[in-house]
Kinemage of the C-alpha trace (Angstrom):
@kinemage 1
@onewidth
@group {chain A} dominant
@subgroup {mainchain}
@vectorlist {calphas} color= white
{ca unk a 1} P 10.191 5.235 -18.077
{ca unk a 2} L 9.820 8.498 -15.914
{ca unk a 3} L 10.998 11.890 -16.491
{ca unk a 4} L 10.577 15.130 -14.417
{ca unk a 5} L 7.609 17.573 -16.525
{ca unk a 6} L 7.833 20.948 -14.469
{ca unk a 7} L 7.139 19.793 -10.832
{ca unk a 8} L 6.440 16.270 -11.014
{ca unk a 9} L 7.884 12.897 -12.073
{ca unk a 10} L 5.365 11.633 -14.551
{ca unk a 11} L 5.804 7.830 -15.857
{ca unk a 12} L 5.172 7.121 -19.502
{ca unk a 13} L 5.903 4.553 -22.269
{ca unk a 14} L 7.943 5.023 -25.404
{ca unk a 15} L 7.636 2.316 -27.842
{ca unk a 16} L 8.597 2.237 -31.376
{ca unk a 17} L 9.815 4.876 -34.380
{ca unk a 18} L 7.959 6.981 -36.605
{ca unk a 19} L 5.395 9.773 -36.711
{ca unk a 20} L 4.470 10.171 -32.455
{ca unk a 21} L 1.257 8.359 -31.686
{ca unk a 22} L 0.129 9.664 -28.183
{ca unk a 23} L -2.934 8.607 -25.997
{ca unk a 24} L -4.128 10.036 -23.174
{ca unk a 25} L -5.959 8.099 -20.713
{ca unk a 26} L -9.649 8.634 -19.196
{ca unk a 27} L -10.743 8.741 -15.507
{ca unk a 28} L -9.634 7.193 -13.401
{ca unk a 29} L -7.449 5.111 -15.181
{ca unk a 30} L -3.676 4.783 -16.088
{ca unk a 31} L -1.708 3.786 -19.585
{ca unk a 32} L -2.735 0.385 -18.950
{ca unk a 33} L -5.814 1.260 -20.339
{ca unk a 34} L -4.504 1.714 -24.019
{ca unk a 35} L -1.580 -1.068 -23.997
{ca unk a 36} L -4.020 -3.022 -26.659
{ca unk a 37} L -3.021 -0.042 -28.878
{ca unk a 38} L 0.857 0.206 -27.806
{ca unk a 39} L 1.147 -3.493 -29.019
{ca unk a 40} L -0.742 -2.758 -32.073
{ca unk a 41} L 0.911 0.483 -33.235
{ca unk a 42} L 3.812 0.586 -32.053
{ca unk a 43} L 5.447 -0.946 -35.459
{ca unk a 44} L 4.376 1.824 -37.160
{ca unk a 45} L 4.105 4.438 -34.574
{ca unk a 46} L 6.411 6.058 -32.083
{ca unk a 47} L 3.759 5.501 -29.565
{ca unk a 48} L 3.688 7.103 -26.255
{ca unk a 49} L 1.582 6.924 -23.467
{ca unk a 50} L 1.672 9.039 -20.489
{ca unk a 51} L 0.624 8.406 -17.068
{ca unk a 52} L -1.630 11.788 -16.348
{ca unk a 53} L -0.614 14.066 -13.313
{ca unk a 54} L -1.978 11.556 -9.979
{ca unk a 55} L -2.810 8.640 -11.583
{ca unk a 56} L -0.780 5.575 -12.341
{ca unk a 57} L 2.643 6.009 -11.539
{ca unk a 58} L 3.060 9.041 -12.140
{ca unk a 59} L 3.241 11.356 -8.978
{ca unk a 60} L 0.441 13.906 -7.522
{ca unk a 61} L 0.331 17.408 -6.892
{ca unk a 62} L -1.579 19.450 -4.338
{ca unk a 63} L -5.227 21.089 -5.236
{ca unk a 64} L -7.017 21.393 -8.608
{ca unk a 65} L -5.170 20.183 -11.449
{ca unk a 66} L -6.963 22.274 -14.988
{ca unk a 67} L -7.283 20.318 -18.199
{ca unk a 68} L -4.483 23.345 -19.126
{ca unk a 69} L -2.246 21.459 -16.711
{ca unk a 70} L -2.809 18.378 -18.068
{ca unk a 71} L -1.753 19.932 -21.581
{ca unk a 72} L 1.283 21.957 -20.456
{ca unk a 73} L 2.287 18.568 -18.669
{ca unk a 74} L 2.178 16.811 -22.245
{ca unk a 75} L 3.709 19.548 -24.186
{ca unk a 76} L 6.735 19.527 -21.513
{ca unk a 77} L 6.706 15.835 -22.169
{ca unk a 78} L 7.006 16.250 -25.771
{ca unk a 79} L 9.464 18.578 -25.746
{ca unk a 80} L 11.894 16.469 -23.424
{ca unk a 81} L 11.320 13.730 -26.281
{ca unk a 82} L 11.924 15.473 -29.046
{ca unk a 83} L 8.428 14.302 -30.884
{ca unk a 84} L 7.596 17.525 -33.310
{ca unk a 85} L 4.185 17.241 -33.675
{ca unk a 86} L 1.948 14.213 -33.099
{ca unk a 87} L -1.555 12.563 -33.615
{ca unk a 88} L -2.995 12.802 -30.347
{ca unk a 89} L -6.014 10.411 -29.008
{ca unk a 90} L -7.889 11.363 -25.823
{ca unk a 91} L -10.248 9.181 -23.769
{ca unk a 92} L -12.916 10.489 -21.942
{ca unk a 93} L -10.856 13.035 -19.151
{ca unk a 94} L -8.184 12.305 -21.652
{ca unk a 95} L -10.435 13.786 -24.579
{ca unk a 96} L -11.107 16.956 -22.518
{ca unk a 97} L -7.118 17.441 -22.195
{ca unk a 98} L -6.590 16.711 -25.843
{ca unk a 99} L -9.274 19.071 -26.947
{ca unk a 100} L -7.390 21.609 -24.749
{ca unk a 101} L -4.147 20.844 -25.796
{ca unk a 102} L -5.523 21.767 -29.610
{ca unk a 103} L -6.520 24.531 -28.622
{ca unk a 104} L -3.231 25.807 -26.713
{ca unk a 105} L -1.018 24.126 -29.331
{ca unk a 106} L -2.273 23.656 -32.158
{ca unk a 107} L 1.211 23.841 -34.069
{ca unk a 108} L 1.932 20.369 -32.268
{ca unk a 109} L -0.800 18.768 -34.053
{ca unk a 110} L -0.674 16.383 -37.006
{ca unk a 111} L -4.211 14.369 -35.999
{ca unk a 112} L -6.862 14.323 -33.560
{ca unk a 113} L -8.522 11.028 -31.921
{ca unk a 114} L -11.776 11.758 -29.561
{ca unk a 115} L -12.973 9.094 -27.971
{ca unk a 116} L -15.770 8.616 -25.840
{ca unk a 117} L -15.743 12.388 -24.739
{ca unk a 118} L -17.717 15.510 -25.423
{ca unk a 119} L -16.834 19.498 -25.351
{ca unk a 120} L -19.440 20.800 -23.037
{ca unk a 121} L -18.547 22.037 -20.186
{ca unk a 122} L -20.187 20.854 -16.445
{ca unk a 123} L -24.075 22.127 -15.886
{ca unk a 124} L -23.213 24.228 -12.758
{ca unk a 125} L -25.163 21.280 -10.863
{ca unk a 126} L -22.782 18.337 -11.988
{ca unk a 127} L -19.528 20.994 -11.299
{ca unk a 128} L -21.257 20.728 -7.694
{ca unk a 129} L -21.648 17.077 -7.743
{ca unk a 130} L -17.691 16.728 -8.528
{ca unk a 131} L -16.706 18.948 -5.906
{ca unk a 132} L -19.117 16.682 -3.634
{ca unk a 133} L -17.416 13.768 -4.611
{ca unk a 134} L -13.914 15.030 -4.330
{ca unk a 135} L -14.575 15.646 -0.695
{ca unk a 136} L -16.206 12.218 -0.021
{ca unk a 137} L -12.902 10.613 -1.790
{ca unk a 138} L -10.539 12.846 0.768
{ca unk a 139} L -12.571 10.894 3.191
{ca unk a 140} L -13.618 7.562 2.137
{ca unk a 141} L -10.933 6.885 -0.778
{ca unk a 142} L -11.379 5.321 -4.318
{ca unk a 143} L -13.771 3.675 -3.459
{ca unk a 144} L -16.297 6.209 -4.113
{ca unk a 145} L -15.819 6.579 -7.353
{ca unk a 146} L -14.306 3.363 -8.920
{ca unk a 147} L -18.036 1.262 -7.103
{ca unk a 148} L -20.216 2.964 -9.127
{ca unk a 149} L -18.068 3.830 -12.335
{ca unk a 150} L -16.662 0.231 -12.868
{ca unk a 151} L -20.391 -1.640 -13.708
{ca unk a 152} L -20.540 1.195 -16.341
{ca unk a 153} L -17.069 1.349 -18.207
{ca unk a 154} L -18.051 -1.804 -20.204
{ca unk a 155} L -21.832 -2.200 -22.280
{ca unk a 156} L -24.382 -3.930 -19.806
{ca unk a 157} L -24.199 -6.759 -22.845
{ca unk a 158} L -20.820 -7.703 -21.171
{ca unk a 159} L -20.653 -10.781 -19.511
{ca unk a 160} L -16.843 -11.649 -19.522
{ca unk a 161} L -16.411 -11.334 -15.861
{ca unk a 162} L -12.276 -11.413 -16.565
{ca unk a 163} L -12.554 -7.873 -18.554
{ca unk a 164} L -14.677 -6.372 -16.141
{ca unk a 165} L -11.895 -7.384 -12.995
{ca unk a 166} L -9.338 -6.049 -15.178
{ca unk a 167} L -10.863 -2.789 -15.532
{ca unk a 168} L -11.503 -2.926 -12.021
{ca unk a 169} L -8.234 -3.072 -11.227
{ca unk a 170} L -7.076 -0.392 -13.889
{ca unk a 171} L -9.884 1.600 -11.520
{ca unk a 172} L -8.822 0.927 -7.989
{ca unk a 173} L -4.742 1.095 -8.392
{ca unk a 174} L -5.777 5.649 -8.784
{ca unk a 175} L -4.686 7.362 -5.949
{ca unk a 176} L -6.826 9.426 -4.010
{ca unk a 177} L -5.186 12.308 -3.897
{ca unk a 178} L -4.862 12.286 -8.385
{ca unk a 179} L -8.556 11.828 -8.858
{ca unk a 180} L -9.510 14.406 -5.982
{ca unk a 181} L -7.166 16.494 -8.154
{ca unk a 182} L -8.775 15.842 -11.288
{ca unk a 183} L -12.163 15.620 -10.169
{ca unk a 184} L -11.431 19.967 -9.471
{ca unk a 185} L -10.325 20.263 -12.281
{ca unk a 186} L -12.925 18.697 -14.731
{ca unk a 187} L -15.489 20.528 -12.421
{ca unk a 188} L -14.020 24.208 -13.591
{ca unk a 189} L -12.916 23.089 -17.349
{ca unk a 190} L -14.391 25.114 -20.171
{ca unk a 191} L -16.927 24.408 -22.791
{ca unk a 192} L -14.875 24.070 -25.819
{ca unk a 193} L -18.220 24.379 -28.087
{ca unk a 194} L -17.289 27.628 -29.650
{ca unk a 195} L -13.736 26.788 -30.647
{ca unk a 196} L -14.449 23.599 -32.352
{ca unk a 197} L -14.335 25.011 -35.730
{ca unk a 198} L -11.263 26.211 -35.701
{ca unk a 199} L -9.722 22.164 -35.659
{ca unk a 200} L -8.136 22.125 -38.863
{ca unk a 201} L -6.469 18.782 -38.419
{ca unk a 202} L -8.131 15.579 -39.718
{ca unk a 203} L -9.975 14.090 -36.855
{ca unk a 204} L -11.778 11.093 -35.500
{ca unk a 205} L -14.257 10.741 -33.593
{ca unk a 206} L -15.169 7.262 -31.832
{ca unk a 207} L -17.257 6.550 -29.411
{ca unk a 208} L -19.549 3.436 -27.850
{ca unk a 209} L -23.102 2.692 -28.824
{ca unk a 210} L -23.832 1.823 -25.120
{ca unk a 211} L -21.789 4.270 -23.662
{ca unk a 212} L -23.612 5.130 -20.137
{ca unk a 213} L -20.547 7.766 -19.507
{ca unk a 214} L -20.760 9.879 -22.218
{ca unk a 215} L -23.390 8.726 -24.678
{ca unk a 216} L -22.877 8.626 -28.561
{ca unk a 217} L -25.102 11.883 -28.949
{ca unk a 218} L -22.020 14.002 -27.694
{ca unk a 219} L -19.918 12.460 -29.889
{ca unk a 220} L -22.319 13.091 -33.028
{ca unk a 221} L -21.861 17.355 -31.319
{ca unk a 222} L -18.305 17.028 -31.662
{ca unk a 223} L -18.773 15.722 -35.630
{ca unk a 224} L -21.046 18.273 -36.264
{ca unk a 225} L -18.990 21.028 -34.672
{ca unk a 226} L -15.493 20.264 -35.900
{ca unk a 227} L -14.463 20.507 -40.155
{ca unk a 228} L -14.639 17.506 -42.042
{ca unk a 229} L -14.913 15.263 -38.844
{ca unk a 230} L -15.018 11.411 -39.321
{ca unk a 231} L -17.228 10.076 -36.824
{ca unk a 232} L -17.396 5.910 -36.192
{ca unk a 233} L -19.699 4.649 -33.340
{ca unk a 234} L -18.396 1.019 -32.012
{ca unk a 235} L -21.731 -1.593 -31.347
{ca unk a 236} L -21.730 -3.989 -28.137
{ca unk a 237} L -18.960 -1.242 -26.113
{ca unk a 238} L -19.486 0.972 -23.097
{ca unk a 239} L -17.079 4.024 -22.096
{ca unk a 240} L -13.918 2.270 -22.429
{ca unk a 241} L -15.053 1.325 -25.792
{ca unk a 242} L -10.853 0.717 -26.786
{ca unk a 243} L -10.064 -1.542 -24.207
{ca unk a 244} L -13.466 -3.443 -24.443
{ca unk a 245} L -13.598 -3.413 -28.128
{ca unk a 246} L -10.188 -3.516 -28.889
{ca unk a 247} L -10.051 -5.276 -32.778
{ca unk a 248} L -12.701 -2.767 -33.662
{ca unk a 249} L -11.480 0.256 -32.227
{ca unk a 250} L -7.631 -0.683 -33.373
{ca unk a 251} L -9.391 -1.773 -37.285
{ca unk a 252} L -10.884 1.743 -37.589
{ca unk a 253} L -7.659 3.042 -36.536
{ca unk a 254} L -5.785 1.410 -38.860
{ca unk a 255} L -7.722 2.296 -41.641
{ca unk a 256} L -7.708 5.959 -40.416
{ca unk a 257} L -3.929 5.439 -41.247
{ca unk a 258} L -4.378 3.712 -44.384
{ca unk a 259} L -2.426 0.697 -42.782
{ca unk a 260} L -1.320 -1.956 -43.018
{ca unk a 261} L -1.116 -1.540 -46.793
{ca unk a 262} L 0.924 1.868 -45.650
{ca unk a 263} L 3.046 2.708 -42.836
{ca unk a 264} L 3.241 6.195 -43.654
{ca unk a 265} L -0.367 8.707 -43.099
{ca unk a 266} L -1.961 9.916 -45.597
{ca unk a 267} L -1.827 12.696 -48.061
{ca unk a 268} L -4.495 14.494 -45.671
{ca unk a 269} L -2.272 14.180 -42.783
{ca unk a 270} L 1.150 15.172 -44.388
{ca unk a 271} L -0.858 18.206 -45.782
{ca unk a 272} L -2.402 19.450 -42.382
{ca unk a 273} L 0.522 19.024 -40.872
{ca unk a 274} L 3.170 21.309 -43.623
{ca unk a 275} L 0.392 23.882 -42.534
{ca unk a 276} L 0.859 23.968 -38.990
């Protein structure tokens, strides 16, 4: 499906009824990258899974694009489908949007899924490095990224050669015009460390043991940091810890959910959500 949010077309998926299950994909990846979840949740779940601004199919825009964009993007989204508010899971990039989006919207919010992601912002140095790379991707395209992310999305335990061409290929279908985009924009983001107690939604927080991305200790921050915060670390997976780990990641969903014995969410979900 594709619909026109503000000045783009931006392609998405809409499976299923229910409470809206939205997931937000990492860098530089598409939707693809969750559709181990669509086909798991999307009996119980209106699930929906966006394409981000410049990656997948969904079109680019010119210059930086702010995680703010990102969330503005979703909440036109949203609006055009009529969700009311939704649990929202962010990976990686996607995390960063999500966390933004709570902040910005926080009446939109029944549930909060961070995976593999962290709230600080970019050392000054690393903003620098990302504005580096940007330029050598105007130049050189995906290339520059995708080589030396892709032997680090999965654990270095990994040996099935077939998931690591698949992510691959998740990888090198980004255009480089969307991750020169985003790459500006994750450079400028803004440390959401101060904010983080002011989540009042339940949230999860998941994350790989042998995540070379983002390592598990910036997960344990964002437990820490935000109320009541359930946090689950995944053994044997790397950065893209739902798509390599799929059973596991989808089990802890599901009993995040209290399904399969329910379809509905929990009391603490229906509660946090009468209070938005």
């Amino acid at each position: 499906m594709r619909m026109n949010v503000r000045d783009i077309q931006i392609a998405y998926t809409d499976r299923g009824s229910g409470i809206p299950l939205v997931f937000l994909h990492g860098f530089p990846l598409n939707r693809d990258a969750w559709s181990k979840q669509v086909d798991a949740f999307r009996i119980a779940f209106r699930v929906i899974v966006p394409d981000l601004r410049g990656f997948g199919e969904s079109e680019s825009s010119r210059g930086a694009v702010s995680m703010s964009c990102f969330a503005e993007d979703l909440l036109t989204l949203l609006q055009h489908l009529k969700t009311g508010p939704i649990i929202l899971v962010g990976h990686s990039m996607g995390g960063y949007i999500a966390l933004a989006f709570a902040k910005a919207f926080p009446q939109m919010l029944r549930g909060l899924v961070l995976v593999g992601t962290k709230a600080a912002a970019d050392s000054p140095e690393a903003a620098e490095a990302r504005r580096g790379t940007a330029e050598k991707v105007r130049l050189e395209g995906v290339s520059v990224v995708v080589d030396p992310m892709a032997v680090k999305m999965l654990s270095s335990s990994n040996t099935d050669s077939a998931m690591a061409s698949s992510v691959r290929a998740l990888m090198t279908s980004s255009k480089s015009e969307g991750l020169v985009s985003a790459l500006l924009g994750m450079a400028e983001r803004q440390d959401a460390g101060a904010w983080l107690e002011t989540i009042t939604v339940p949230t999860l927080i998941i994350t790989g043991a042998d995540d070379m991305i983002i390592p598990p200790g910036e997960s344990e921050v964002l437990a820490k940091a935000i109320p009541n915060a359930t946090l689950k670390v995944i053994p044997e997976a790397g950065h893209l810890v739902a798509f390599e780990q799929a059973d596991a990641f989808n089990e802890i969903l599901r009993e995040w959910f209290s399904l399969p014995s329910s379809v509905t969410l929990g009391p603490s979900f229906e509660s946090s959500s009468n209070q938005q």
